[in-house]
N, C-alpha and C positions, 0 to 999 in steps of 0.2 A: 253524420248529417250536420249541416251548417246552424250556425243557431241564428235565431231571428235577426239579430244585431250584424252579423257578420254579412249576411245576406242585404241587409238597411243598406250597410256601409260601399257593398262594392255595386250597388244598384246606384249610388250616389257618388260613384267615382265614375261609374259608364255614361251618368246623367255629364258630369261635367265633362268629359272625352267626347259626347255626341257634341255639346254646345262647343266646345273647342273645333272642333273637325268643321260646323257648321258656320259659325264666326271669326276664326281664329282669335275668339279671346278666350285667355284662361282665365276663368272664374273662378277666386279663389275664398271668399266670402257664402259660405252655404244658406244665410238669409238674405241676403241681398239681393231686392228686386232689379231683374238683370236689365228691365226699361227703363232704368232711371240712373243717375252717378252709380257710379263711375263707369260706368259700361256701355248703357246705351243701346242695347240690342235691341234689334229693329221689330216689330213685330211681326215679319214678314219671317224670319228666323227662328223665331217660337213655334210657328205654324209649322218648319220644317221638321223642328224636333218632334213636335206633338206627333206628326204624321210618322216620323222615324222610329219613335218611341210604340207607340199602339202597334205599326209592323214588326219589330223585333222582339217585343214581348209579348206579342199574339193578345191582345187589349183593348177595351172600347175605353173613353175618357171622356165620362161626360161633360157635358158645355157647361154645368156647373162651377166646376175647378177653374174654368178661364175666366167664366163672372165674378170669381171672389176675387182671382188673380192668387190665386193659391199653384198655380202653373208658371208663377214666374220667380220664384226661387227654386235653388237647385235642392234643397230641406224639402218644399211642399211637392216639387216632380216627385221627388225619391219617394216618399209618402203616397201618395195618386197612387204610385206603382205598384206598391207595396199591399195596397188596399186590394187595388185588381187582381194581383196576381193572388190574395189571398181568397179571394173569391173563386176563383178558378180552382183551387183545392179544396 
């Protein structure tokens, strides 16, 4: 069985491969708010992940996460995730 860390880690490596595939920027800064330097991702692209991420991990995400802007680092996705899916067990 995977241990929680190991599971954190590659949920925060699919996080940065969806935003890649979705932007073609590699994000390589795991706190760094991806709307602002050096990056710049549009917010039209966060929507695509959010909507990507709840469908591939079978997920709801509440509108909370997007008011803190806890949704716009690839640490706070991985985290969101991580919560839900623990919910779901």
């Amino acid at each position: 069985m995977e241990s929680g860390y190991g599971r954190y880690k590659k949920v925060k490596q699919d996080v940065r491969f969806k935003i890649l595939k979705i932007t073609s920027k590699d994000i390589m800064e795991y706190d760094i708010n991806m709307l602002g330097k050096p990056y710049y991702i549009e917010p039209r692209n966060l929507v695509y992940l959010f909507l990507d991420i709840q469908q591939d991990y079978g997920i709801k995400i509440a509108e909370e996460y997007l008011k803190n802007q806890q949704f716009a680092t690839i640490n706070g996705i991985a985290s969101i995730i991580m919560r839900n899916l623990d919910k779901l067990h």
